[in-house]
N, C-alpha and C positions, 0 to 999 in steps of 0.2 A: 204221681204213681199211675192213676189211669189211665194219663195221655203215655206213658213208656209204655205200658202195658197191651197198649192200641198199636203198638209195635210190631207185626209178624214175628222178626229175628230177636227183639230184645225178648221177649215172650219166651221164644221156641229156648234162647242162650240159656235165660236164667233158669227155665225150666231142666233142663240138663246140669248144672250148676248147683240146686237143690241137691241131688241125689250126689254127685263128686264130692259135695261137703260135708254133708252128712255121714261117708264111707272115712271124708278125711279127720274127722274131730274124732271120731272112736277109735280110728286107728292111734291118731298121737298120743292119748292119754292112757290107749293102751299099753304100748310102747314103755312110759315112764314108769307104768304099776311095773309091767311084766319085769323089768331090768330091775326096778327095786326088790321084788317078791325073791327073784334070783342072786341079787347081791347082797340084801341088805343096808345098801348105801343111797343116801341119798344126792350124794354128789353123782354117782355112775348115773341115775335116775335123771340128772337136770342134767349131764352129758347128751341123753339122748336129741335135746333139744340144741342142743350146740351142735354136733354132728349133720342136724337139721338144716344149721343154718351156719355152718361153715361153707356151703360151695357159692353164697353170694360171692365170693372175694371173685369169680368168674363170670357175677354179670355184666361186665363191658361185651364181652365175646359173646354171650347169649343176646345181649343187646343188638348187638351189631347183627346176629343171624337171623333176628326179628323182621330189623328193616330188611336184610335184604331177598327176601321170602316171605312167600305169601302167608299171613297170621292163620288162616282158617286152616289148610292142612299142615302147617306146624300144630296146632294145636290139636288138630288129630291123632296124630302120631306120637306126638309125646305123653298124651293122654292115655293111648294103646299101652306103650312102652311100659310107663307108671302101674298099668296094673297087673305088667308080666312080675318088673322086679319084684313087688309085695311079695309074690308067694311064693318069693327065698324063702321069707319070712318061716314056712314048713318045717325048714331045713333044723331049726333052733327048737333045743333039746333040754339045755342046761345051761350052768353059766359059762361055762366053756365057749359056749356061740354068742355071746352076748355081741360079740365083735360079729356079726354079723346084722343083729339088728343094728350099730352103729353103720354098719355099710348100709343096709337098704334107708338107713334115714338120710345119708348123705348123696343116695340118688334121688329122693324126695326131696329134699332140699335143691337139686340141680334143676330137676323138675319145675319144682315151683317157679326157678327163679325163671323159665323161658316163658311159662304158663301164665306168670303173672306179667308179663311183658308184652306179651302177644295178646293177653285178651286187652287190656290196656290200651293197647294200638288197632284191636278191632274194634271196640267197642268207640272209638273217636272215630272209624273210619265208617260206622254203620247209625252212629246218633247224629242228631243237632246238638251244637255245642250245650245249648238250654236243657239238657235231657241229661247232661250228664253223670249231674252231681244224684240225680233221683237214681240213675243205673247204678251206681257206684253205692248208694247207701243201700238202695235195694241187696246187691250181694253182698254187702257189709254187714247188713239185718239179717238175711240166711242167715250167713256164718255164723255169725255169735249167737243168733235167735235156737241154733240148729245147739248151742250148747247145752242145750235144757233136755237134750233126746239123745244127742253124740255120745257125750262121753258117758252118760246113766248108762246107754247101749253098751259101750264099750265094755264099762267098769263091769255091768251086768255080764255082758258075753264072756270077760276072764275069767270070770269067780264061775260062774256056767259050764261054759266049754272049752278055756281055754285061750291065750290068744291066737291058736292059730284058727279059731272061728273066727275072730275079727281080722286076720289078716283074710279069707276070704273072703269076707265082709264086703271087705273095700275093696278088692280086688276087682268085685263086680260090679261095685259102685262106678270102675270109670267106664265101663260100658254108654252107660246112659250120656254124659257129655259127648261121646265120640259117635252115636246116634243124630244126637240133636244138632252139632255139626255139621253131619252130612246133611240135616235136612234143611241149613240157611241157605234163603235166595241171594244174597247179597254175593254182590259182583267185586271183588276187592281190584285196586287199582293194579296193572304191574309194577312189581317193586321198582325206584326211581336206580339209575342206572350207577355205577361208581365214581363217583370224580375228582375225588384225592387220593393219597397216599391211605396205604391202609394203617398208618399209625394215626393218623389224621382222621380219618375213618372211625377208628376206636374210639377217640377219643371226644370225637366231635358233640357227645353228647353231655360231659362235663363240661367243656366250654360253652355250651347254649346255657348251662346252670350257671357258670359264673360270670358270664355277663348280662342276663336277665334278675333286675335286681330282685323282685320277689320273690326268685325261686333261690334266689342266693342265702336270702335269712333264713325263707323255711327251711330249708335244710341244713345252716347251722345251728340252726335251733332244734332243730329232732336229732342230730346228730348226739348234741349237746346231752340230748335227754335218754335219748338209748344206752350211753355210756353205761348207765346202770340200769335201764329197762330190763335189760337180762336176767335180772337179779328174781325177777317173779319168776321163772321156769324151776328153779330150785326153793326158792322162800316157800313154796304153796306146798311141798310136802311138809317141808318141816312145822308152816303153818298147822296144818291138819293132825301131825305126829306128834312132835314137842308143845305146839299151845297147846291144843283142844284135844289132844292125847286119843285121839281116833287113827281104826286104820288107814291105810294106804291107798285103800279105794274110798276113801272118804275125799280125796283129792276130787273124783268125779263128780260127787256132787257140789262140792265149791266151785267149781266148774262152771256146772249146770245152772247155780244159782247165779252166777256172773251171765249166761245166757239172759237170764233174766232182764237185767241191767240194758242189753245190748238189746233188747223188743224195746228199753225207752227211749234207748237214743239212737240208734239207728233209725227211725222213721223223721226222729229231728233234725241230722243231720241235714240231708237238702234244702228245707226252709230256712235252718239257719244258715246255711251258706250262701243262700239268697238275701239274706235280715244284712249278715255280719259281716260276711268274705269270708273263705278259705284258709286266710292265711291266721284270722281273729279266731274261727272256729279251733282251729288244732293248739292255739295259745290256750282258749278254755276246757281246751280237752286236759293239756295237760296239767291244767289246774285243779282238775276232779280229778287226775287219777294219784296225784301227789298226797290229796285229801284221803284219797280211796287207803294209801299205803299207811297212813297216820294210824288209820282209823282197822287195820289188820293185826297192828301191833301187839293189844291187849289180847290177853289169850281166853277173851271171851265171844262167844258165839253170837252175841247180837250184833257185838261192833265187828268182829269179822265180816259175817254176812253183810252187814252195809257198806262194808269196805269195799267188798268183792262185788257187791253190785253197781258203785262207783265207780268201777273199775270197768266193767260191764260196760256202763255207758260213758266212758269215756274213749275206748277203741274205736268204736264207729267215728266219732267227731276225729279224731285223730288221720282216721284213713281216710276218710273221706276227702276231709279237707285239703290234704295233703295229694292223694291223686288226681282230684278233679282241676287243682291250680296244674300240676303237673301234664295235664293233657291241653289246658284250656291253653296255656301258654306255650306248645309246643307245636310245630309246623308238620304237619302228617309223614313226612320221611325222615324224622328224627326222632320219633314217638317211641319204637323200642331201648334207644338208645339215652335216651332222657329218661326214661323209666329208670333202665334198669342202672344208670351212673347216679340216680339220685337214690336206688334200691343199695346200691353198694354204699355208698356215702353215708348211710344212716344203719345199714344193716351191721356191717362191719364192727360197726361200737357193740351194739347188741350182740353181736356172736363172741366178741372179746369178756362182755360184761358177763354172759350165761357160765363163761369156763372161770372169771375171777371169784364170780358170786359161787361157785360150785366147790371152789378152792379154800373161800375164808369161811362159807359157813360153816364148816363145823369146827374153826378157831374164836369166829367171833358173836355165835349165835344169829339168826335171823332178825331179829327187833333192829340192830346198827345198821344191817342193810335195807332195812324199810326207812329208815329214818334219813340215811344219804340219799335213796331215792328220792324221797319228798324232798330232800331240799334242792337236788340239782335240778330236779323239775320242771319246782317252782323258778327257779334262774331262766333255765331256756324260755320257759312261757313269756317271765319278765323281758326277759332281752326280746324274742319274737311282736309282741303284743306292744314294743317302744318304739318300734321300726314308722319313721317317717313314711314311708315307701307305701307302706302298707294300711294305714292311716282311714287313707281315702277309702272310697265304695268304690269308686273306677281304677282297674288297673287294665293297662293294653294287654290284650291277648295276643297272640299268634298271628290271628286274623280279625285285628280291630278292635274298637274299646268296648270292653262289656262290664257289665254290674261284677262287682267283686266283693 
């Protein structure tokens, strides 16, 4: 962490980054109170989170506008944009607009998907490869670290002032990344020029995934496991409502305590990745968070809370591991498109599983859908963590063989 930190631009990035995540985690779980306090449901509530993450089905194109533009003022701009749209967010009055915050969460959602694609492909184009997996846990530790302040904020500012204080919130929150932006030295390459068809084009970044073998398991294996990942965006109200018979903002601080989790494992993440590999790191992630689900079941507040902090630190070991093989093994003029083909691939399941899990819970209770979670979990871990391929410490990179 010192040697990134000794970094001008990783320094100036992450610093900028802090503040965007911090606007971002209060807004999302305000989001899911707001629409619940307004409907009463808790399916409309874990809608909010599918709406979120319905516009992946359109990262190949966001992919593809990555590579062929420069990542730093893409990510300016989209950054600006994201916190014009928020303060629709005004606009919503009653339940009648509800369909409004699903609209601004599915420009958020579109948002993300270039946002996480561009920084992705800057930050491989501004590190040494050895630095990367420390950047990547770094803003994976923000993130979730930031759940301990985000959502209390959040949860706080609704019951306070209201969401449309937190949609200004964040509004001003992306101020600060689209600063710090403008103020990186780094020289980006000109984007490399066209040289296929443009369906070929599109596509070229699922084909670098299916025929580099490790990036082929990992991601039928998170695939595999997202199918029902979804299922926690709706589970954790009812968790909070039906177990432990608290209100709605009591969601925020199950939250917060999952930040928790994520200050333990996010600092782990990059040494283990250096101990385990990448690809052994996210089979044990998902082996803590299948545990994490077990262990939410009971509708008692001790095993909850240990669940949820399981939980906590299993997301860092997940992403991490999962982006940094993801950059490590890709050629720099495919880096958006490899991101964002292996974001759809595993996203996809996940925005399916958030509207099925939104659909049977209130036929079949929340406890069935924690219990398929853990067990399909545990499969993908099993199948990921059997892979011949993957075995070894050395896998070839991009550009040569490195510690895996």
């Amino acid at each position: 962490m010192r040697r990134l930190l000794r970094v001008r631009d990783a320094r100036i990035y992450l610093t900028g980054q802090v503040f965007s995540l911090y606007g971002d985690t209060a807004l999302w779980l305000a989001m899911g109170i707001w629409v619940k306090t307004l409907t009463g449901s808790n399916a409309a509530a874990g809608l909010v989170f599918f709406f979120a993450n319905a516009p992946v089905l359109l990262a190949p194109l966001t992919g593809l506008l990555v590579d062929r533009v420069r990542r730093r003022p893409l990510l300016i701009v989209v950054n600006a944009a994201t916190g014009a749209a928020v303060l629709l967010l005004l606009l919503v009055h009653g339940r009648g607009q509800v369909w409004l915050v699903y609209l601004v969460m599915t420009w958020y959602g579109l948002a993300y998907s270039v946002l996480a694609a561009a920084q992705s492909a800057l930050l491989a184009a501004i590190l040494p490869a050895d630095l990367l997996a420390d950047a990547n846990g770094a803003l994976r530790t923000v993130q979730e670290s930031l759940r301990l302040a985000g959502p209390l904020t959040g949860a706080g500012l609704f019951v306070l002032g209201g969401a449309h204080v937190v949609a200004i919130l964040d509004a001003a929150t992306f101020a600060v990344p689209v600063i710090s932006l403008l103020s990186l030295r780094t020289r980006e390459p000109a984007p490399a020029p066209r040289q296929q068809r443009w369906r070929s084009e599109l596509t070229a970044g699922v084909r670098h995934v299916a025929r580099t073998p490790a990036l082929r398991h990992l991601v039928i294996a998170a695939a595999c496991a997202l199918t029902v990942f979804g299922f926690t965006e709706t589970v954790i109200y009812a968790v909070a409502g039906t177990g432990l018979h608290r209100p709605p903002a009591f969601v925020g601080v199950l939250i917060a305590v999952q930040g928790v989790g994520a200050v333990i494992g996010g600092p782990t993440a990059a040494p283990l990745t250096r101990r385990i590999g990448e690809a052994r790191l996210v089979g044990l992630g998902m082996l803590v968070a299948a545990a994490a689900a077990l262990l939410e079941m009971p509708p008692l507040l001790p095993s909850v809370i240990a669940g949820v902090i399981l939980f906590g630190i299993s997301i860092p070991w997940l992403v991490v591991g999962f982006t940094t093989l993801l950059q490590r093994l890709t050629p720099p003029d495919l880096q958006g498109r490899v991101y964002a083909a292996a974001d759809t691939l595993v996203t996809t399941p996940q925005t399916v599983s958030i509207a099925v899990g939104a659909a049977l819970i209130g036929v079949v209770g929340y406890r069935p859908l924690l219990a398929v979670l853990a067990a399909v979990v545990t499969l993908a871990a099993g199948y990921l963590l059997t892979r011949p391929e993957l075995r070894t410490r050395q896998v070839r990179s991009a550009g040569g063989v490195t510690s895996s």
